[in-house]
Chimera marker file (.cmm) of the C-alpha trace (Angstrom):
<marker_set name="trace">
<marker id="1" x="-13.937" y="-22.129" z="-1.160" r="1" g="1" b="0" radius="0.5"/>
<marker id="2" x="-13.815" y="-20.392" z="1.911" r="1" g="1" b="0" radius="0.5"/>
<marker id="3" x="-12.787" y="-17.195" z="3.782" r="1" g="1" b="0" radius="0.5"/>
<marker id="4" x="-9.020" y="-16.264" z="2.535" r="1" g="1" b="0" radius="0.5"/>
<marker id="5" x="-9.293" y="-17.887" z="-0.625" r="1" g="1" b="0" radius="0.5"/>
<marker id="6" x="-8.343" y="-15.603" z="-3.439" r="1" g="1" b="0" radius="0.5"/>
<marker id="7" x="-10.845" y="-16.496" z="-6.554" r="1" g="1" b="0" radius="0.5"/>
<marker id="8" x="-12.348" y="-14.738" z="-9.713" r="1" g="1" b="0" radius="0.5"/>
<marker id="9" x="-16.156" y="-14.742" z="-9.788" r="1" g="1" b="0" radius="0.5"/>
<marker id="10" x="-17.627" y="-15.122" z="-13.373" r="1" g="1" b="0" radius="0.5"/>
<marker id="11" x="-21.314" y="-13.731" z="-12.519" r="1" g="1" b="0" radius="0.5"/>
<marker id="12" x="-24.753" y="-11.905" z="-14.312" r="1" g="1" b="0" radius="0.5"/>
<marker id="13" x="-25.037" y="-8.447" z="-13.319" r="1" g="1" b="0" radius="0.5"/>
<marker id="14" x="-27.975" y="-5.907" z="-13.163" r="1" g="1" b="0" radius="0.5"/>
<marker id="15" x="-27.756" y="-3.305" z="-15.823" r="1" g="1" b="0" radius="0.5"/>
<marker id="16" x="-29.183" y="-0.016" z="-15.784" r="1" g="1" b="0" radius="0.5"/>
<marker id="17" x="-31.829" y="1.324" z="-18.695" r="1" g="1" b="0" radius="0.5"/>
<marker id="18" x="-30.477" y="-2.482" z="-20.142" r="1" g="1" b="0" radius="0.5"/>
<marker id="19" x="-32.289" y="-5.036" z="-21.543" r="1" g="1" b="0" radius="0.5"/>
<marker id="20" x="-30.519" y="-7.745" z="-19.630" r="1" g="1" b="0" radius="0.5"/>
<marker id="21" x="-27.912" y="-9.067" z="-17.111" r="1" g="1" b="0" radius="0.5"/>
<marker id="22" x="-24.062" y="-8.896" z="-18.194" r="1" g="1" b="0" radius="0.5"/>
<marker id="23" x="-21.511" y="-10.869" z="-17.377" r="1" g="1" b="0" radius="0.5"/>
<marker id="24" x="-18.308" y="-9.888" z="-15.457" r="1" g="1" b="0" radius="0.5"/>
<marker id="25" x="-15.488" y="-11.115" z="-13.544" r="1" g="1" b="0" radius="0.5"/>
<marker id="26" x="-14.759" y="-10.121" z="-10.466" r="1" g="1" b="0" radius="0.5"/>
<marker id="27" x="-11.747" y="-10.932" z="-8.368" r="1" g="1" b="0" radius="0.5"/>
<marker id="28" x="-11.041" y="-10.786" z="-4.805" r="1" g="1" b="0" radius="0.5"/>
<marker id="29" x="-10.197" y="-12.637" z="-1.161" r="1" g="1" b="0" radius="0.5"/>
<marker id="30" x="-13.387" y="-14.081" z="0.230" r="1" g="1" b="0" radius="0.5"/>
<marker id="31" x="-14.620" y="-13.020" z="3.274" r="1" g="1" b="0" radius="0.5"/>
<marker id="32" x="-17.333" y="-14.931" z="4.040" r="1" g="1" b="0" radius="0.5"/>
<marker id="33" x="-19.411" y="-17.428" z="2.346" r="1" g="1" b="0" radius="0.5"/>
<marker id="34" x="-23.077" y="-17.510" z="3.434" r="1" g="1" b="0" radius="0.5"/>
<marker id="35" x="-26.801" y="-19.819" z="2.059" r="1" g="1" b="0" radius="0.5"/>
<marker id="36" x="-27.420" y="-16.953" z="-0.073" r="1" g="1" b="0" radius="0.5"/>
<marker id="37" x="-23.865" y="-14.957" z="-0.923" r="1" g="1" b="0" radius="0.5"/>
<marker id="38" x="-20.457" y="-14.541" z="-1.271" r="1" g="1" b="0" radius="0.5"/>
<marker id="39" x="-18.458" y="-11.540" z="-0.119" r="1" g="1" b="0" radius="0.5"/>
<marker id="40" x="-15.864" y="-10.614" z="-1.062" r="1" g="1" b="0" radius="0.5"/>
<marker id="41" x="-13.120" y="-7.728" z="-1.097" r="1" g="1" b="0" radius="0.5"/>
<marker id="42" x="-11.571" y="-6.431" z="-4.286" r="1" g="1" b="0" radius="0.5"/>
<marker id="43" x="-9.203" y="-4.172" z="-2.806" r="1" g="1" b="0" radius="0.5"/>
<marker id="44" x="-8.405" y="-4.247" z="0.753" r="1" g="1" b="0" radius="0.5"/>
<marker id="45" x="-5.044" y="-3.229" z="3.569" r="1" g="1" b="0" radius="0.5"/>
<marker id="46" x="-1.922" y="-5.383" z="3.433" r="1" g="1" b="0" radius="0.5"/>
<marker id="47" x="-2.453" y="-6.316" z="7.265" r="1" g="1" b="0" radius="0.5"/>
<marker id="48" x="-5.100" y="-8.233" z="6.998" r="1" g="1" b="0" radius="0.5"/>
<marker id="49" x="-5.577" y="-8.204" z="11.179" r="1" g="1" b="0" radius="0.5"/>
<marker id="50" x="-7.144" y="-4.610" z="10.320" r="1" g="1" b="0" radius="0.5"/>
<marker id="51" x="-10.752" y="-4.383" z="11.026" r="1" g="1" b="0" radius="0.5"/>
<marker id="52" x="-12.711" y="-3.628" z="7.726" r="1" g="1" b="0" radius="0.5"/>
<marker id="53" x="-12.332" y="0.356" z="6.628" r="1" g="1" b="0" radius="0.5"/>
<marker id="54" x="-14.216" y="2.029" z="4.231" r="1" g="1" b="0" radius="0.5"/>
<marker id="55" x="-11.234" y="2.276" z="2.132" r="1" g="1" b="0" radius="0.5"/>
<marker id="56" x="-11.464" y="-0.918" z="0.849" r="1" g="1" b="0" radius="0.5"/>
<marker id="57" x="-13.964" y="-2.394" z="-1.546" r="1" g="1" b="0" radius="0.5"/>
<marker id="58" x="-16.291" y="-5.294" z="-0.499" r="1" g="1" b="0" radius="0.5"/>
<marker id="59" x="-18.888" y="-6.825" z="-3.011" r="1" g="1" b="0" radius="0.5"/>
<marker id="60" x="-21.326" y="-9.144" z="-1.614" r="1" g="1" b="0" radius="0.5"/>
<marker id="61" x="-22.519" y="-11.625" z="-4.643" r="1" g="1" b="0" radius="0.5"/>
<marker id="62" x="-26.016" y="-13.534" z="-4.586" r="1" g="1" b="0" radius="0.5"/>
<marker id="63" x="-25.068" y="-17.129" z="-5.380" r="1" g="1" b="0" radius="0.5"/>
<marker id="64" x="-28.089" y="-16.891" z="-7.772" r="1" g="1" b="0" radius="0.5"/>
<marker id="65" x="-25.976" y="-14.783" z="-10.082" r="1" g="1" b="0" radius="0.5"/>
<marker id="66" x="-22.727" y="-16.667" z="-10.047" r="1" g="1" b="0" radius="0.5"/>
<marker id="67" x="-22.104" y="-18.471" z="-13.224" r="1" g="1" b="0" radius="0.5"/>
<marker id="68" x="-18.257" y="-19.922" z="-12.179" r="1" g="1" b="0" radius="0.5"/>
<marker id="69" x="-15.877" y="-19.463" z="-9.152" r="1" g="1" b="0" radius="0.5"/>
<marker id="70" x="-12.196" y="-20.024" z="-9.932" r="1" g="1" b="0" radius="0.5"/>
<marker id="71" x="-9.567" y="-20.227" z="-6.952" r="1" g="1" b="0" radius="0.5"/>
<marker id="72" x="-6.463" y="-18.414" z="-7.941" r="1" g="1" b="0" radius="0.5"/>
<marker id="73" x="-4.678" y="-18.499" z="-4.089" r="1" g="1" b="0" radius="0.5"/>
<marker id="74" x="-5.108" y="-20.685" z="-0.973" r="1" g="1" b="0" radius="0.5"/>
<marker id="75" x="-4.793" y="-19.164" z="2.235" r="1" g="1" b="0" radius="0.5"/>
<link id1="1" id2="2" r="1" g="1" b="0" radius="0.2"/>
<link id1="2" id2="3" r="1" g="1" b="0" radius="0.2"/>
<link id1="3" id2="4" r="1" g="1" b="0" radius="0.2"/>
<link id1="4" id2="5" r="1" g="1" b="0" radius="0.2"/>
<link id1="5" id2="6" r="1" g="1" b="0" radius="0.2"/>
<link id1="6" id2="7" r="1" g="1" b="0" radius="0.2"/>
<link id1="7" id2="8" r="1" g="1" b="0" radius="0.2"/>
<link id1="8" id2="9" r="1" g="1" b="0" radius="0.2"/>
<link id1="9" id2="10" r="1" g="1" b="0" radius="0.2"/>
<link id1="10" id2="11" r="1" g="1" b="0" radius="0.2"/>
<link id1="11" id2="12" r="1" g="1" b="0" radius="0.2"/>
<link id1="12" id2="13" r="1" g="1" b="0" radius="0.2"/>
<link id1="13" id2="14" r="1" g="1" b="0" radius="0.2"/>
<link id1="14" id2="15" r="1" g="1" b="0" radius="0.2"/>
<link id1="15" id2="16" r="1" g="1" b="0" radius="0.2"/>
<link id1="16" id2="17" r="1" g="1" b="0" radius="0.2"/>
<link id1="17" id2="18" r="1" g="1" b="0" radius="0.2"/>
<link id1="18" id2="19" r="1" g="1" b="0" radius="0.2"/>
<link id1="19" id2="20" r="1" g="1" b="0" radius="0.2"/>
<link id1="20" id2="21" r="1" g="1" b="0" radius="0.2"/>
<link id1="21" id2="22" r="1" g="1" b="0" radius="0.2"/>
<link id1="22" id2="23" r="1" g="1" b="0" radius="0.2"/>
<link id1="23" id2="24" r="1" g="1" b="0" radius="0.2"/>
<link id1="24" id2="25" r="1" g="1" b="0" radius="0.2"/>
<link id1="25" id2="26" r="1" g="1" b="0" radius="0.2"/>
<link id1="26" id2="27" r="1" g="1" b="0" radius="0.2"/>
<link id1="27" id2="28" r="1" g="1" b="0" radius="0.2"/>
<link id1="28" id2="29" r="1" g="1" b="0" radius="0.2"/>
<link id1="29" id2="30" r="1" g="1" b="0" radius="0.2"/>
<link id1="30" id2="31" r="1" g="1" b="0" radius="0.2"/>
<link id1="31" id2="32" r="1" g="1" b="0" radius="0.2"/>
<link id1="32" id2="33" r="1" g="1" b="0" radius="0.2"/>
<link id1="33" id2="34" r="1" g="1" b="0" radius="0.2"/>
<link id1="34" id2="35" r="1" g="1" b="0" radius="0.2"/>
<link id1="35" id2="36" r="1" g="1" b="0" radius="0.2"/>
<link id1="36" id2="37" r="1" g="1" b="0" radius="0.2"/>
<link id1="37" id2="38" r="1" g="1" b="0" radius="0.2"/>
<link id1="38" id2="39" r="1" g="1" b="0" radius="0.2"/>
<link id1="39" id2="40" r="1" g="1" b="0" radius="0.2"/>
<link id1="40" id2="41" r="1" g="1" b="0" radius="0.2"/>
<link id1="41" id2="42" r="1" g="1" b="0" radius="0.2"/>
<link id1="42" id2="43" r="1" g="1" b="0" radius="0.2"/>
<link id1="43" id2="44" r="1" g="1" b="0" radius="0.2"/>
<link id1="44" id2="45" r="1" g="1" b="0" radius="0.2"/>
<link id1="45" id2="46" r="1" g="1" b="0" radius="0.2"/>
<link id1="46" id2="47" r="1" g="1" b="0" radius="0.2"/>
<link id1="47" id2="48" r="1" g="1" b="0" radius="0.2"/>
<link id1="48" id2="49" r="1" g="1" b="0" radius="0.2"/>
<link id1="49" id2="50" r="1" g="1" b="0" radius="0.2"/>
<link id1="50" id2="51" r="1" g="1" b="0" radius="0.2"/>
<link id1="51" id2="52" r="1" g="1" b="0" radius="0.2"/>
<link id1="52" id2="53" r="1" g="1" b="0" radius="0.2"/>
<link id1="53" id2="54" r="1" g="1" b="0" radius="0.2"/>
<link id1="54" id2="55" r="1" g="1" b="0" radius="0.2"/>
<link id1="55" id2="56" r="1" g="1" b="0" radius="0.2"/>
<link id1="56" id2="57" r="1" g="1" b="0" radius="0.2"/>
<link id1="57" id2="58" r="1" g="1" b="0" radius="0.2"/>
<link id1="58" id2="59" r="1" g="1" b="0" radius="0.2"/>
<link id1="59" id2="60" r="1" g="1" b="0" radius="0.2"/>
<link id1="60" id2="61" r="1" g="1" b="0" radius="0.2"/>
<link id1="61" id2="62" r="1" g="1" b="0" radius="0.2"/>
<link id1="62" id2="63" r="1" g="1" b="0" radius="0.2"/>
<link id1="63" id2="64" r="1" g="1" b="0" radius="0.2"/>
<link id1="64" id2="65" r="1" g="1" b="0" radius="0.2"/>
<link id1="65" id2="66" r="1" g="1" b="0" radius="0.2"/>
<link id1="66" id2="67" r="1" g="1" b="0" radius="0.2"/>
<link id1="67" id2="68" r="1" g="1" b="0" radius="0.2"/>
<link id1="68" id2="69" r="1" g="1" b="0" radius="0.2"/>
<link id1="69" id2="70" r="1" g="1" b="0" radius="0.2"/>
<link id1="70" id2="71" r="1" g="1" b="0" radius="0.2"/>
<link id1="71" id2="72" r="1" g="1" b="0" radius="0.2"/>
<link id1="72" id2="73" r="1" g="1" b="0" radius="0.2"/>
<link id1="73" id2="74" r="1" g="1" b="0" radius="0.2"/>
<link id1="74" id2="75" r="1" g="1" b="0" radius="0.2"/>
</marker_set>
């Protein structure tokens, strides 16, 4: 996996007033792949020579809580 990869990311979630983690899916393009994390953008511009706006939607993922990565698209 690296940046440009399009993937869904099976991972444990926090859950308010819960009793414990869920789990969800979340797909994106990653953006960058750290030691400890895996951003990624959910929603982002067409252009993708843009600089990062607050109109798109970025998740950064602690490895910790990733259960599966699945790569739907190679850049």
């Amino acid at each position: 996996m690296i940046a440009g990869d399009v993937v869904a990311v099976h991972i444990y979630d926090h859950v308010e007033d819960g009793d414990r983690a869920e789990e969800f899916i979340v797909y994106g393009r990653v953006v960058e792949v750290t030691d400890k994390e895996i951003v990624i953008d959910s929603w982002e511009y067409a252009d993708f020579n843009k600089p990062y706006d607050t109109n798109e939607k970025r998740w950064g993922i602690l490895r910790a809580a990733v259960i599966s990565i699945k790569q739907l698209v190679e850049t």
